[in-house]
N, C-alpha and C positions, 0 to 999 in steps of 0.2 A: 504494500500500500504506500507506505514511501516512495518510492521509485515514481509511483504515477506522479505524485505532490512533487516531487521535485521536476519528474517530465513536464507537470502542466505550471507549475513557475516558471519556468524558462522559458515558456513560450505564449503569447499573446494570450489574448481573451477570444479570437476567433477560433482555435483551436479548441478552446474549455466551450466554446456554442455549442458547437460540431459534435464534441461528444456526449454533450446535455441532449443533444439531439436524438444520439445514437442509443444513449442510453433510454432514453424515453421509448424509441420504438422499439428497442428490444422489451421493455414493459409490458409495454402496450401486448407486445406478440405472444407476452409469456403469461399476461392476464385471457387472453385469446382459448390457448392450449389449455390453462389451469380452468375454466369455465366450460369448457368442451368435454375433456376430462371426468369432469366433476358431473355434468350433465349424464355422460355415459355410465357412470359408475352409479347413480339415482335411480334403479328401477321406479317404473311406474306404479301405484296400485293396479290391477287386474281391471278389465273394463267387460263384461258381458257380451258386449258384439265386438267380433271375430271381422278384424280387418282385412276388406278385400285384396287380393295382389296389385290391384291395380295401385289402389293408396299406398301398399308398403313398397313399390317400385319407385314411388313418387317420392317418400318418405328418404329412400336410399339415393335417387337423383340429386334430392336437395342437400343429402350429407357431403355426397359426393363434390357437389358442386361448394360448398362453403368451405370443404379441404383445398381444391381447388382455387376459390378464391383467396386463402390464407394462405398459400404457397407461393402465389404471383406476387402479393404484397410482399413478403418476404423478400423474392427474388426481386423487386423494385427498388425496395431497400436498400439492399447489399448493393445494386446498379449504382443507386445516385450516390449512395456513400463510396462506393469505387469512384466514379467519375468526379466527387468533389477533393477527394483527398490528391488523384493521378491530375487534377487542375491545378489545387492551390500547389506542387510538385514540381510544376511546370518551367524549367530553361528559360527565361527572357531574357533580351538586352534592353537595360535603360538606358537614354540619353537623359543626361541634363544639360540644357540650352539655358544660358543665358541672354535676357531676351533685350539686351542694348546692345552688348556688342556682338552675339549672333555664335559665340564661342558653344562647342559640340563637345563634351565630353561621355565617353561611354561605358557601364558597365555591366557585368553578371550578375543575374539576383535570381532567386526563385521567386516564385509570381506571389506566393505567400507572406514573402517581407517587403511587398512593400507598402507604405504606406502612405497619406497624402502633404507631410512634408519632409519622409526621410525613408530611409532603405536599406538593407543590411545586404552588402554582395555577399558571394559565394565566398570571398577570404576571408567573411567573416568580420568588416568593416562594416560601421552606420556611418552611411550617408546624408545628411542634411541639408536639405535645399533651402538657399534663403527667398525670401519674398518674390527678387526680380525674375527669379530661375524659374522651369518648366521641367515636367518630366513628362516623357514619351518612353513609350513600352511597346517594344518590337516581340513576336513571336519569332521564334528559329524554327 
């Protein structure tokens, strides 16, 4: 449990969203399962009429189809949290322009550090832009 408290001090407050995020849908999936579960394990009391096939075909469609739709959700999940983490991950080049005299300097950063008036390159330098400055952010 340390480890993570020291992983998430060192690194911004977008990172602690992300996995408030993560952690919440995994809740969320595992309140899902435990409620399914729980439902399955409750026999009913006995009812006198004798359900058609047709109704318990229907009965099994719709189990069917709600495991079905808790598995996509899942795999949606896992998608967008793949695709947000392999983004903020992402190679860029900054420029900083300064915008009197037109001067172009360039550097490495992952797309994650930067922010709207400073940047930490790949060597692990925070870059701070003063006022007059601009930054532009190239994709490789």
């Amino acid at each position: 449990m340390s480890i993570i408290w020291l992983f998430l001090t060192a690194h911004d407050s977008k990172l602690l969203l992300m996995l408030t995020k993560i952690l919440f849908t995994l809740a969320v999936i595992t309140g899902c399962f435990w409620y399914v579960s729980a439902k399955r394990g409750h026999r009913a009391p006995p009812i006198l009429v004798i359900a058609s096939k047709k109704d318990l075909r229907k009965r099994k469609l719709l189990r069917r189809s709600a495991y079905l739709f808790m598995g996509f959700m899942m795999l949606a999940a896992i998608a967008m949290i793949y695709i947000e983490i392999s983004d903020n991950n992402t190679l860029v080049t900054v420029h900083v322009i300064n915008s009197q005299t037109g001067s172009r300097v360039s550097y490495q950063a992952r797309r994650q550090d930067i922010k709207s008036s400073s940047f930490t390159t790949l060597e692990g330098s925070t870059v701070y832009v003063a006022n007059i400055e601009r930054i532009e952010v190239d994709s490789q």
